[in-house]
KEKE-3310 file (N, C-alpha, C; in steps of 0.2 Angstrom, whole numbers, plus 5000, padded with zeros to 4 digits):
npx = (5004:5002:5009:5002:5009:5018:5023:5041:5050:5060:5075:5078:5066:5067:5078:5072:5062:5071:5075:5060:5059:5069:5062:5049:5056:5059:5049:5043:5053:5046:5038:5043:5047:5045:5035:5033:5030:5021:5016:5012:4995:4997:5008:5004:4996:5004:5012:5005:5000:5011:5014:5007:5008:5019:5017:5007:5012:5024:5015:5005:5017:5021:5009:5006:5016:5014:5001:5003:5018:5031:5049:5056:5067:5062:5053:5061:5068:5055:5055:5067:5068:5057:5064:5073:5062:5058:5070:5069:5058:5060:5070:5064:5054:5050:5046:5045:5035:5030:5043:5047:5037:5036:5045:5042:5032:5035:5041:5030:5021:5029:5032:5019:5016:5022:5018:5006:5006:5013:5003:4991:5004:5003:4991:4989:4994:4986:4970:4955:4946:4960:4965:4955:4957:4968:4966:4958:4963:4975:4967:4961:4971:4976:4968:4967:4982:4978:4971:4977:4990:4984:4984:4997:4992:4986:4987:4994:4983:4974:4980:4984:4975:4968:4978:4978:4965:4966:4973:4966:4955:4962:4965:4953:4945:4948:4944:4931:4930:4930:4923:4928:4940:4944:4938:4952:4960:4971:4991:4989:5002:5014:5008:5010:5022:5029:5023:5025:5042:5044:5037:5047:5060:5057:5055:5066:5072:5067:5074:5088:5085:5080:5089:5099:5095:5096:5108:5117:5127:5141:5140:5130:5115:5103:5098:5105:5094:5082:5085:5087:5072:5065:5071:5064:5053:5052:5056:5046:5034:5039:5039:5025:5019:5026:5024:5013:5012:5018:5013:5003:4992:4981:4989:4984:4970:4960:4960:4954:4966:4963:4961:4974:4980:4976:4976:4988:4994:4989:4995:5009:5011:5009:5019:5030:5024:5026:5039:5043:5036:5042:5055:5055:5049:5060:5069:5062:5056:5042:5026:5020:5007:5003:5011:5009:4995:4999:5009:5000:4991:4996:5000:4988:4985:4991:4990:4974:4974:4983:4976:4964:4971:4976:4967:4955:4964:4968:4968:4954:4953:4961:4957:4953:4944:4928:4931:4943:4946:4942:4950:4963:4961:4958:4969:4975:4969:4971:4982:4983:4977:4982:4995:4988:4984:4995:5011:5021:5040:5049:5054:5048:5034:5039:5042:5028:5020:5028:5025:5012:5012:5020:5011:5001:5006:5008:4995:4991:5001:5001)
npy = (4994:5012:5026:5038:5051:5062:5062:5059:5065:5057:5056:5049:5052:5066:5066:5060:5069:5078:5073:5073:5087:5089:5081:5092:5102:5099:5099:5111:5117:5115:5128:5136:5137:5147:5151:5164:5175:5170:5157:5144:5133:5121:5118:5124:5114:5103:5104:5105:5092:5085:5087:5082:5070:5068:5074:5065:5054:5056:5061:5049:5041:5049:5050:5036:5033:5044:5039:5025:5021:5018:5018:5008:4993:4986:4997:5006:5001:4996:5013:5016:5006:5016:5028:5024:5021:5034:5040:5034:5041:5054:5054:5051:5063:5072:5088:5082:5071:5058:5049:5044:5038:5025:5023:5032:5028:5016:5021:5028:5019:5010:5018:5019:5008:5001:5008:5005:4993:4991:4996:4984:4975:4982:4980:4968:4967:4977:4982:4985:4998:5003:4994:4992:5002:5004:4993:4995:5010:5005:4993:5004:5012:5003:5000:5010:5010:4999:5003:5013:5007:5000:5009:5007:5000:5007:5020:5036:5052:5044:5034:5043:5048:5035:5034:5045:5043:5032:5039:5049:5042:5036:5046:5052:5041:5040:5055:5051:5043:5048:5048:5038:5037:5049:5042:5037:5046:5061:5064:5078:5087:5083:5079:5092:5096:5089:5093:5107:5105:5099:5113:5121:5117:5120:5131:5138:5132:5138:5152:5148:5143:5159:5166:5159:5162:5176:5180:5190:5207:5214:5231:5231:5237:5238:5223:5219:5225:5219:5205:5208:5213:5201:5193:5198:5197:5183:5177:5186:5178:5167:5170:5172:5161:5151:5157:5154:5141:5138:5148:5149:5140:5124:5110:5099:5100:5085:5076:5071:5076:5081:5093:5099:5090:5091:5106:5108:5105:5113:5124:5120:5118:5134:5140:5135:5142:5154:5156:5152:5163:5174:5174:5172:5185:5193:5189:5194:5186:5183:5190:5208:5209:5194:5191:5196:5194:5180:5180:5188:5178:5167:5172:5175:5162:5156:5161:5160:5147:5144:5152:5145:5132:5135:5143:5132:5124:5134:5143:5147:5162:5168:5165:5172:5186:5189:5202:5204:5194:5202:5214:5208:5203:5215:5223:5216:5218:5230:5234:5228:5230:5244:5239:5236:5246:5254:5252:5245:5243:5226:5225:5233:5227:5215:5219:5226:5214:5210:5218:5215:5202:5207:5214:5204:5194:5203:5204:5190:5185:5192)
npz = (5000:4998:5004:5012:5014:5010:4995:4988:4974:4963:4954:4946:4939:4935:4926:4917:4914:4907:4894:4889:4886:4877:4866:4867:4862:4851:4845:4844:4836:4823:4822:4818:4805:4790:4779:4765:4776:4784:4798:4791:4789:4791:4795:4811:4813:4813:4825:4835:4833:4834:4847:4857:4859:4863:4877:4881:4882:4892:4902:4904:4913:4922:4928:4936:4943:4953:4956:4960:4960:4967:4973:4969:4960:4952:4945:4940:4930:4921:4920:4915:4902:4896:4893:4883:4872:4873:4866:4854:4848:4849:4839:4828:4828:4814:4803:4789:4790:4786:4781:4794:4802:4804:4816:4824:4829:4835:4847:4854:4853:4861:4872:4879:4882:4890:4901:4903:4906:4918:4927:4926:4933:4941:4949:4954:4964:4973:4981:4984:4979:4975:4968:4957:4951:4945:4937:4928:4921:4916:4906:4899:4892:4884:4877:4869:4864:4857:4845:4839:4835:4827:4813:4806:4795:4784:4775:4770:4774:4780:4788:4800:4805:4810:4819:4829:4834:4841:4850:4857:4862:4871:4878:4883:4890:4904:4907:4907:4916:4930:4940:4948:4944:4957:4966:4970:4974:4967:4974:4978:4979:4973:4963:4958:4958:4950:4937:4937:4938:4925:4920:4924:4919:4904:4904:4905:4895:4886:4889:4885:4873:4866:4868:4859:4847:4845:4849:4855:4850:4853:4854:4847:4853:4851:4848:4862:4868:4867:4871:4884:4888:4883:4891:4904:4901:4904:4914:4923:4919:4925:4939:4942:4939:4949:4960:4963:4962:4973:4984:4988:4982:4988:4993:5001:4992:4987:4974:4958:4950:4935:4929:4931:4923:4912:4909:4910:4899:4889:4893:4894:4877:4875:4882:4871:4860:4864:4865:4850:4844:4849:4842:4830:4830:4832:4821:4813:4803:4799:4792:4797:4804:4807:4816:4827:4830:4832:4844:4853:4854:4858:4871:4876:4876:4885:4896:4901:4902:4915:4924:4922:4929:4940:4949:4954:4963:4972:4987:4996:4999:4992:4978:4962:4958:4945:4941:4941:4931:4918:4920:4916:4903:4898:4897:4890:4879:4876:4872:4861:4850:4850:4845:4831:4826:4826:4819:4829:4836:4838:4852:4858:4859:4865:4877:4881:4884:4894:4903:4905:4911:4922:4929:4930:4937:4949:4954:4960:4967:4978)
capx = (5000:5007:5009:4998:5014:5022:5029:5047:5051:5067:5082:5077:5061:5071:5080:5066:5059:5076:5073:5055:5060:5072:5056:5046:5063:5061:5042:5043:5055:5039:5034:5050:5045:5040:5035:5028:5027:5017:5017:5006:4992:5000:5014:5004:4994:5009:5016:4999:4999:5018:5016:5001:5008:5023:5015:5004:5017:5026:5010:5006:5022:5020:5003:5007:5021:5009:4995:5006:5025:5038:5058:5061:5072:5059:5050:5067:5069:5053:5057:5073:5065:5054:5069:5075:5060:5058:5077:5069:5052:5066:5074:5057:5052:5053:5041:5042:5034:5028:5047:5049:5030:5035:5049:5039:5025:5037:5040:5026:5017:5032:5030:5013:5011:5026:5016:5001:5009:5013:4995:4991:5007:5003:4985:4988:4997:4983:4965:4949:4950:4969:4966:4947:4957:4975:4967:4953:4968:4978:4964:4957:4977:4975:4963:4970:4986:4978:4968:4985:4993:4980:4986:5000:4987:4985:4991:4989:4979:4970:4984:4984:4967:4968:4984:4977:4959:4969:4977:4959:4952:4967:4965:4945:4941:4951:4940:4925:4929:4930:4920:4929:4947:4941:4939:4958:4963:4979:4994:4992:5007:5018:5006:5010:5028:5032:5023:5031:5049:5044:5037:5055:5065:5054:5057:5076:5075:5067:5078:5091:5083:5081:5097:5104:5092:5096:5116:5116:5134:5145:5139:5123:5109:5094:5098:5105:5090:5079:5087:5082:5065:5064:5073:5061:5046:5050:5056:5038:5030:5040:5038:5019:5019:5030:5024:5005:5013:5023:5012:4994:4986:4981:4989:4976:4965:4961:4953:4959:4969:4962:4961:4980:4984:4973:4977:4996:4996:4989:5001:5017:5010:5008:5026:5032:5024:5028:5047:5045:5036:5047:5063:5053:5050:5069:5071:5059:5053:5035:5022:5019:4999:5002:5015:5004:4989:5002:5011:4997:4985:5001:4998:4980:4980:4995:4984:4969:4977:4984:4971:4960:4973:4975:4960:4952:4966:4969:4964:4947:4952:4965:4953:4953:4936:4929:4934:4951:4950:4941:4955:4969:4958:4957:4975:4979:4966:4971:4991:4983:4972:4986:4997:4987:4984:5000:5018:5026:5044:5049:5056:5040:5030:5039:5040:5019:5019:5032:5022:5009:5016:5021:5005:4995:5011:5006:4988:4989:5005:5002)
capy = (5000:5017:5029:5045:5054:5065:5056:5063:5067:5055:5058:5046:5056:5073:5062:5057:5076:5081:5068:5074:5091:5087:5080:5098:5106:5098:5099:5118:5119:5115:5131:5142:5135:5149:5154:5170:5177:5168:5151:5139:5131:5115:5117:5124:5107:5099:5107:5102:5083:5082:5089:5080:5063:5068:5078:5061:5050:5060:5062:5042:5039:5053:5048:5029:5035:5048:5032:5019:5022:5018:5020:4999:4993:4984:5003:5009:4998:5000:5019:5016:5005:5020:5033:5022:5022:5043:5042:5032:5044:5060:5054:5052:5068:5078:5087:5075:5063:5051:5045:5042:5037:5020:5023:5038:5024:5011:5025:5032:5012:5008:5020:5019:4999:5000:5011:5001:4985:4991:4997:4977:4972:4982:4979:4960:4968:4979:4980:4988:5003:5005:4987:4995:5010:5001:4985:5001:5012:4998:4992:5010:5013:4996:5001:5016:5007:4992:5007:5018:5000:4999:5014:5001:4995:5010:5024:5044:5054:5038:5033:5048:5048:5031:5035:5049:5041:5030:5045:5053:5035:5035:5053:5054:5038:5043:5059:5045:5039:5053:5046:5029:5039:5051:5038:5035:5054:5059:5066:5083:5089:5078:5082:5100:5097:5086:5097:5114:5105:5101:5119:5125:5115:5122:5140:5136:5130:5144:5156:5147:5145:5163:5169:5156:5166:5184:5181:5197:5205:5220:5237:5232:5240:5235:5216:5215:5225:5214:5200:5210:5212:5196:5189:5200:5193:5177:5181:5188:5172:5162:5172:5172:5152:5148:5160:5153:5134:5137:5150:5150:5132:5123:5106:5096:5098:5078:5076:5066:5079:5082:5099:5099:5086:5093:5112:5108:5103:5121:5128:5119:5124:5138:5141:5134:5145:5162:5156:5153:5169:5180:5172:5175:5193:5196:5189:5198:5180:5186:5199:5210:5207:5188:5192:5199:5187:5175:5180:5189:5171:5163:5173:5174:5155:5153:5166:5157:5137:5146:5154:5138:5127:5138:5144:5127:5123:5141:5144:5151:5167:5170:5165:5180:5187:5190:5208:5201:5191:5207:5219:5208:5203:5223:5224:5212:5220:5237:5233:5220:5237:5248:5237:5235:5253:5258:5248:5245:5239:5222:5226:5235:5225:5211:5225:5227:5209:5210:5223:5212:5194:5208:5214:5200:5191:5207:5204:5184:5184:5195)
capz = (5000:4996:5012:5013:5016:5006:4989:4984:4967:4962:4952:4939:4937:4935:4919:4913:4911:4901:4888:4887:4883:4870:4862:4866:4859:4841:4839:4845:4830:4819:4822:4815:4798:4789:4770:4764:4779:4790:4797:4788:4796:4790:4800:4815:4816:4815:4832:4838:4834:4839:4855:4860:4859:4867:4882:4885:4886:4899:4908:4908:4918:4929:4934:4935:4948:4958:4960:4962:4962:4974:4969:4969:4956:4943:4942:4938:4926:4916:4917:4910:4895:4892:4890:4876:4867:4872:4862:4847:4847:4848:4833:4822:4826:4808:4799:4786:4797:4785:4781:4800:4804:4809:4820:4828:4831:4837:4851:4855:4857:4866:4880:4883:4883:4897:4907:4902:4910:4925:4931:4926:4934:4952:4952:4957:4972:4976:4986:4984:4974:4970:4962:4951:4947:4940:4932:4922:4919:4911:4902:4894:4888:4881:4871:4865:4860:4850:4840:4837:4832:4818:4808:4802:4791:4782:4771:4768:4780:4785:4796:4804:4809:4815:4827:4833:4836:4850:4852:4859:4866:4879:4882:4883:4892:4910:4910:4905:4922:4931:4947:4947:4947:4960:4973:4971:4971:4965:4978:4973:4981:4970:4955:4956:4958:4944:4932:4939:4938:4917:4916:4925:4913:4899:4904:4907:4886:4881:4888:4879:4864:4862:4867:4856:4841:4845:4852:4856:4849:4855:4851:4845:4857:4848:4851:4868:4871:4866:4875:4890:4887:4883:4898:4907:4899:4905:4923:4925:4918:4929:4945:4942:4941:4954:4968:4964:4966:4979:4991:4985:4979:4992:4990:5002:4989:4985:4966:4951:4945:4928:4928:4932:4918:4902:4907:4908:4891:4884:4895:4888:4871:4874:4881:4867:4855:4864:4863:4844:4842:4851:4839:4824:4829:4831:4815:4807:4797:4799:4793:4807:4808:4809:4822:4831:4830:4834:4849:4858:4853:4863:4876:4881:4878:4891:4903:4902:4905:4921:4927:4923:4933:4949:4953:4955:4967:4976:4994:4994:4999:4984:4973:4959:4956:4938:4938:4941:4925:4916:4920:4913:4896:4897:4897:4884:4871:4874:4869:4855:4848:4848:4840:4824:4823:4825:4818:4836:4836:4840:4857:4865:4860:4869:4883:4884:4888:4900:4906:4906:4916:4929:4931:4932:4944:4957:4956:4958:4969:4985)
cpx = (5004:5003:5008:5002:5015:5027:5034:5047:5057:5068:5079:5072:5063:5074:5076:5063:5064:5076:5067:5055:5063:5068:5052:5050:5061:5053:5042:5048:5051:5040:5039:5050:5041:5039:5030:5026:5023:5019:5012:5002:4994:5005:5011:5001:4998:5013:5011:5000:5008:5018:5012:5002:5016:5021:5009:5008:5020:5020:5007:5008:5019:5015:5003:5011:5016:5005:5000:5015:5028:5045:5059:5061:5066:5054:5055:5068:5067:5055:5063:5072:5061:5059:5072:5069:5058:5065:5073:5061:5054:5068:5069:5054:5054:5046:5039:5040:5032:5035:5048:5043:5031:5039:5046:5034:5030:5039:5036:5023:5022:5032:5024:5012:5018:5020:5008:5001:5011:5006:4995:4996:5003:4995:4985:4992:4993:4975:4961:4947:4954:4966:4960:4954:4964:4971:4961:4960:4974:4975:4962:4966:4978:4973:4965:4977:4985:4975:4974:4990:4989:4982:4994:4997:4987:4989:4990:4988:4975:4976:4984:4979:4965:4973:4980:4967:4960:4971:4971:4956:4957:4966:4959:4943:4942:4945:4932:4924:4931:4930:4925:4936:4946:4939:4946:4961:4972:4984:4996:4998:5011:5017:5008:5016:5031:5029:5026:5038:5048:5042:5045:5060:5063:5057:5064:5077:5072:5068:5084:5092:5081:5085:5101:5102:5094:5103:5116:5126:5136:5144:5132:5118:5105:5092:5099:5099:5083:5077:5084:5075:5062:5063:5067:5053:5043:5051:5049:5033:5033:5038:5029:5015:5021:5027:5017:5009:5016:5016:5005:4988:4987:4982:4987:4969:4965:4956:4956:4964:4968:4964:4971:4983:4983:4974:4983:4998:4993:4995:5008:5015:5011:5016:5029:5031:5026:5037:5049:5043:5037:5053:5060:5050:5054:5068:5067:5056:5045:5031:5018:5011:5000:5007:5012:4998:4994:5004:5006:4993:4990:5000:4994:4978:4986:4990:4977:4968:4979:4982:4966:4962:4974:4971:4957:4957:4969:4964:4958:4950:4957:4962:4953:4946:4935:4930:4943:4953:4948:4947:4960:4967:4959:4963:4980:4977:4968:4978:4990:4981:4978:4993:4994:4986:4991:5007:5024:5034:5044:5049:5050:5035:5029:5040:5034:5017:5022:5029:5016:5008:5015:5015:5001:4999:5008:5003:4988:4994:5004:4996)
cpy = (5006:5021:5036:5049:5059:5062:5061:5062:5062:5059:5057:5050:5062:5069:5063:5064:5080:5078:5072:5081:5094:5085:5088:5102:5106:5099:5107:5120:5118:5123:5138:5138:5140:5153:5158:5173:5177:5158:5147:5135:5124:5113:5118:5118:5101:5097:5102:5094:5078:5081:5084:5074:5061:5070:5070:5055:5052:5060:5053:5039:5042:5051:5039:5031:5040:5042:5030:5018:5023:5016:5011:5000:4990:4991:5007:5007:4998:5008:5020:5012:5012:5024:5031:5023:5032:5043:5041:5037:5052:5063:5053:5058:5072:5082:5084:5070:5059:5047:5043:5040:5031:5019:5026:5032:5021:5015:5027:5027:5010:5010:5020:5012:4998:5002:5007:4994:4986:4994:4989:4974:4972:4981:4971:4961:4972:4978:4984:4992:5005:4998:4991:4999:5009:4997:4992:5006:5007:4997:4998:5010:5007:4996:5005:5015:5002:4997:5010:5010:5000:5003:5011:5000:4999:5016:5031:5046:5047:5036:5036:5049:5043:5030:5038:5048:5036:5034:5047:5050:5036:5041:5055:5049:5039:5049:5055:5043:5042:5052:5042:5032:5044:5048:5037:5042:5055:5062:5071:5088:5088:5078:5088:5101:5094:5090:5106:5111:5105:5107:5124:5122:5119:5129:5142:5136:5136:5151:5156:5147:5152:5165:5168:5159:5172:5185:5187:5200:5214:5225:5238:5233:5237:5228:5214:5220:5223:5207:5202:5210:5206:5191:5192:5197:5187:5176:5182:5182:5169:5163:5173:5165:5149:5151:5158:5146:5133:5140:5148:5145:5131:5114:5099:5094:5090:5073:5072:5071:5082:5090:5102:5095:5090:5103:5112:5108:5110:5126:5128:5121:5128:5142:5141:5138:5153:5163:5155:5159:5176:5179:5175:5183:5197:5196:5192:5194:5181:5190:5199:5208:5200:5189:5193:5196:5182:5175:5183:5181:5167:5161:5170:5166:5153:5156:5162:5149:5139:5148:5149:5133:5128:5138:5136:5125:5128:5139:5148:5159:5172:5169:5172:5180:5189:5198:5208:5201:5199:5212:5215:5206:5212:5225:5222:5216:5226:5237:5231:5228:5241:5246:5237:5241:5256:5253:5249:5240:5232:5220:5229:5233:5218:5215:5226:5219:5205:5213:5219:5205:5201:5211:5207:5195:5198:5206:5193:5180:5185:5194)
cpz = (5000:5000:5009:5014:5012:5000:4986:4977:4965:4956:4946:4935:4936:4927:4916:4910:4905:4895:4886:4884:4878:4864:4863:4861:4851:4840:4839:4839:4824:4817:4818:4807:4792:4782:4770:4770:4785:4790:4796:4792:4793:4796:4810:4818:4815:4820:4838:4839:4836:4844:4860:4862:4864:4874:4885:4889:4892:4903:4911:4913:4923:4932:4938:4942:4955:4962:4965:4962:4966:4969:4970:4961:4951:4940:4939:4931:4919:4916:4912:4902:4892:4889:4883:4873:4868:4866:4855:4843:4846:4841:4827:4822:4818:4805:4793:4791:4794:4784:4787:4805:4810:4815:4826:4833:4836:4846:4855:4859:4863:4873:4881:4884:4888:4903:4907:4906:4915:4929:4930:4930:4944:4955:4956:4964:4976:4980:4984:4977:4969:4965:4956:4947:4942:4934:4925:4918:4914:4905:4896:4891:4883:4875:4867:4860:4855:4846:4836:4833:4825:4810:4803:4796:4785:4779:4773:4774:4784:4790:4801:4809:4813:4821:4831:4836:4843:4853:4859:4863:4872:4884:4887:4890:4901:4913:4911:4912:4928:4940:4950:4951:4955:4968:4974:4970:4970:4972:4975:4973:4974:4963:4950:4954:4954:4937:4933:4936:4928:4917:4919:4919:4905:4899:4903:4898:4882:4883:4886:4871:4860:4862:4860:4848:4841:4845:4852:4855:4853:4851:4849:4851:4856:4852:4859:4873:4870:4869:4882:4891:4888:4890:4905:4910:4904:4912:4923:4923:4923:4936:4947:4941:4946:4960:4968:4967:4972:4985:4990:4982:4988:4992:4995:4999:4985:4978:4964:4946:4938:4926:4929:4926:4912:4903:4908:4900:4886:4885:4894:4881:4870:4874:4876:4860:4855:4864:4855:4841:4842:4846:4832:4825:4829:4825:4809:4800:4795:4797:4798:4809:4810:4815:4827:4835:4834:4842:4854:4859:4860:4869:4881:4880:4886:4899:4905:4903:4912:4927:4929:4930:4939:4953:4957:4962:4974:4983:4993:4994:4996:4979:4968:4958:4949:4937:4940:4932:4918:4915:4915:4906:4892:4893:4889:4877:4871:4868:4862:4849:4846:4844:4833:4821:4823:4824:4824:4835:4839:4850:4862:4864:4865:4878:4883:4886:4893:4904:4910:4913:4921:4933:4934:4938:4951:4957:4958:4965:4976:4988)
residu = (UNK:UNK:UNK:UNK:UNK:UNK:UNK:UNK:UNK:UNK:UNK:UNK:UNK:UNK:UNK:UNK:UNK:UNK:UNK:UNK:UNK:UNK:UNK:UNK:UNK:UNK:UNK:UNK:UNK:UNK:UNK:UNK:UNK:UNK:UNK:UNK:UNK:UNK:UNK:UNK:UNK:UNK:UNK:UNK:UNK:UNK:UNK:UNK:UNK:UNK:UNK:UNK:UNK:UNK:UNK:UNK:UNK:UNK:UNK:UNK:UNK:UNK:UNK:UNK:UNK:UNK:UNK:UNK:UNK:UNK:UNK:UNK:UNK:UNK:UNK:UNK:UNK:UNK:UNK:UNK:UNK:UNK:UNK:UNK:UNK:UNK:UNK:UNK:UNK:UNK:UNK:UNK:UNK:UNK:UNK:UNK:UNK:UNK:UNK:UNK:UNK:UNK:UNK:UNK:UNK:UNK:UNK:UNK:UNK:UNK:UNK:UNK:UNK:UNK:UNK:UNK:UNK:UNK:UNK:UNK:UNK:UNK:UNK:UNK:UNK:UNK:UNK:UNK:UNK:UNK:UNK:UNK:UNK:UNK:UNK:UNK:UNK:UNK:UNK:UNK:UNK:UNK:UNK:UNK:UNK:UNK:UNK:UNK:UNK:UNK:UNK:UNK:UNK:UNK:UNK:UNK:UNK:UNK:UNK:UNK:UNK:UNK:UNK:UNK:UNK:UNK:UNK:UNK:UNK:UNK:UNK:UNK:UNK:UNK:UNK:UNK:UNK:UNK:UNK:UNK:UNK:UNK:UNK:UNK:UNK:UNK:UNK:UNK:UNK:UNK:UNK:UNK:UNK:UNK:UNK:UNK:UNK:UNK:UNK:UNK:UNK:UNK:UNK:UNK:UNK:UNK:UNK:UNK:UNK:UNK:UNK:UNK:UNK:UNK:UNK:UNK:UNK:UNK:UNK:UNK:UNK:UNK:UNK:UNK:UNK:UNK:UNK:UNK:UNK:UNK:UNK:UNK:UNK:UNK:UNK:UNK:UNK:UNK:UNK:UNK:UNK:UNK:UNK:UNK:UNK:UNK:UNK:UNK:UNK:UNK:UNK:UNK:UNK:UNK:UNK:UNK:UNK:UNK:UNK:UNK:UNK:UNK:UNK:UNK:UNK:UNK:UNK:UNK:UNK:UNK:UNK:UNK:UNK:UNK:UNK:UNK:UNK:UNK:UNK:UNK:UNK:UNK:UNK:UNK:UNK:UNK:UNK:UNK:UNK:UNK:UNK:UNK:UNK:UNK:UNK:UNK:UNK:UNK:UNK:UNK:UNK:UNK:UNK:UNK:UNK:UNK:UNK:UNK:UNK:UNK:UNK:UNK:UNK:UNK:UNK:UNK:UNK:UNK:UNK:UNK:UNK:UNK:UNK:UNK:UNK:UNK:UNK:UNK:UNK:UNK:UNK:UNK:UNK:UNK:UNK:UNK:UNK:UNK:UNK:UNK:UNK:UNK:UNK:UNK:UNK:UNK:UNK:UNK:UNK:UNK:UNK:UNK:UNK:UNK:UNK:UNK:UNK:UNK:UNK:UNK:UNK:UNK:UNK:UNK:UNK:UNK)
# end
């Protein structure tokens, strides 16, 4: 039986998340694809159905480990199978993805039919509940993997459609049983703290990844004032995530998590597209309207994943009120307004969404 205590985060689990971000790394370069000016909506559904497959996988395990993981050697073991197939699911990533389809696949089944056998493995070790909740968990990914296995069969878009119809089945059937999970709730403490540590890693690559775009050189202004802004920006996003998980959830609250699982996944998105579309504003690869669309869309989806995933777990009396959310939508549209009417540099417009993060960090923070 696994101990109502406090569950630590291990080492190997910390590995496990730099792998996984080497995989966000390459889909997020999707999005720096760009012709005529804009990035095509081919490429941006391509970000999409990258991300999405990798952001489950990761999540599988994690929750697999929240339920039912303790640090013994044969969980070690499968995790360390999975990092292999994480390697073989890394190096399939391309936007050509049909030449690399099957490899991608061989990765992809890999890590979920591990994580799929050990709920079956540890339910014949468990009792009541825990037992319901592994041997259904098991089962429903089960299902999702023989459907994604079929896409084998097939060619063209039809493949696709049948991966990602398992794809949907694994994702959907978990909230389908919504009650079921619920009686086994998750260790929200542990929950919070293994997607915090991937959104830290994340923050961390994507103040690398622009640096590594802007390299800011000797003499030039413009650029190493850019960088600043930049680094600004994201300092204000970090400190407006971390001061919520840290002072302000209340992490006694005892659910299934969902709302912490399915609004992580807008929110890693989302980072990832406000780091490709700040690169692409340096670089000037864009016309300025879709820029715009682009980076503030980024935005107000990251605002709105955050908002979604806090609240639900905040102490009552940090709760934000709707003239809370009111001001910062205010906020957003006035900047968004006066950008399209008037041609603002690259610089101050990542400076009104700096402006922005530290606003909505005071009001959420203190």
């Amino acid at each position: 039986m696994r101990s109502s205590g406090r569950k630590k985060v291990t080492w190997l689990e910390l590995f496990y998340d730099l792998l996984f971000v080497a995989a966000v790394a390459t889909a997020t370069h999707v999005l720096l694809h760009v012709e005529q000016g804009y990035i095509h909506g081919e490429y941006l559904l391509k970000f999409v159905l990258i991300f999405i497959p990798i952001w489950w996988a990761w999540t599988g395990q994690t929750m697999f480990i929240n339920r039912f993981g303790q640090d013994f050697l044969h969980q070690r073991i499968f995790m360390i199978l999975q990092m292999l197939f994480v390697l073989i699911m890394i190096s399939s990533l391309s936007v050509d993805f049909d030449q690399y389809y099957v490899s991608f696949l061989i990765g992809y089944i890999g890590l979920r039919a591990l994580t799929s056998i050990q709920y079956l493995i540890v339910q014949k070790f468990e009792q009541s509940e825990r037992k319901k909740v592994a041997v259904f968990l098991g089962t429903c990914f089960g299902i999702g993997i023989f459907i994604s296995l079929l896409s084998l069969f097939f060619d063209s878009w039809v493949r696709y459609a049948v991966l990602y119809t398992g794809i949907a089945v694994d994702m959907i059937l978990p909230i389908l049983g919504h009650k079921r999970l619920a009686k086994l709730p998750t260790n929200t403490a542990h929950l919070l703290e293994r997607f915090a540590l991937l959104t830290l890693i994340l923050f961390g690559e994507s103040v690398v990844s622009i640096l590594a775009v802007i390299q800011p050189q000797k003499g030039d202004w413009n650029t190493i004032l850019f960088s600043v802004i930049s680094f600004v920006l994201i300092i204000a996003m970090w400190w407006q995530y971390f001061e919520n998980v840290e002072r302000k959830v209340n992490r006694s609250i005892q659910r299934a998590g969902q709302t912490i699982i399915y609004g992580h996944l807008l929110i890693l998105m989302s980072l990832s597209m406000i780091a490709a579309s700040i690169k692409l504003m340096f670089l000037h690869e864009v016309q300025y309207t879709f820029s715009l669309y682009f980076v503030f869309g980024s935005v107000l989806l990251y605002f709105m994943a955050t908002t979604l995933v806090f609240h639900q777990y905040r102490f009552e009396e940090h709760r934000l009120k709707v003239y809370h959310l009111g001001l910062f939508l205010g906020i957003l549209a006035v900047f968004f307004i006066i950008n399209l009417l008037l041609v603002v540099p690259g610089p101050l417009i990542v400076g009104e969404l700096a402006i922005f993060f530290i606003i909505y960090a005071r009001f959420t923070t203190t």
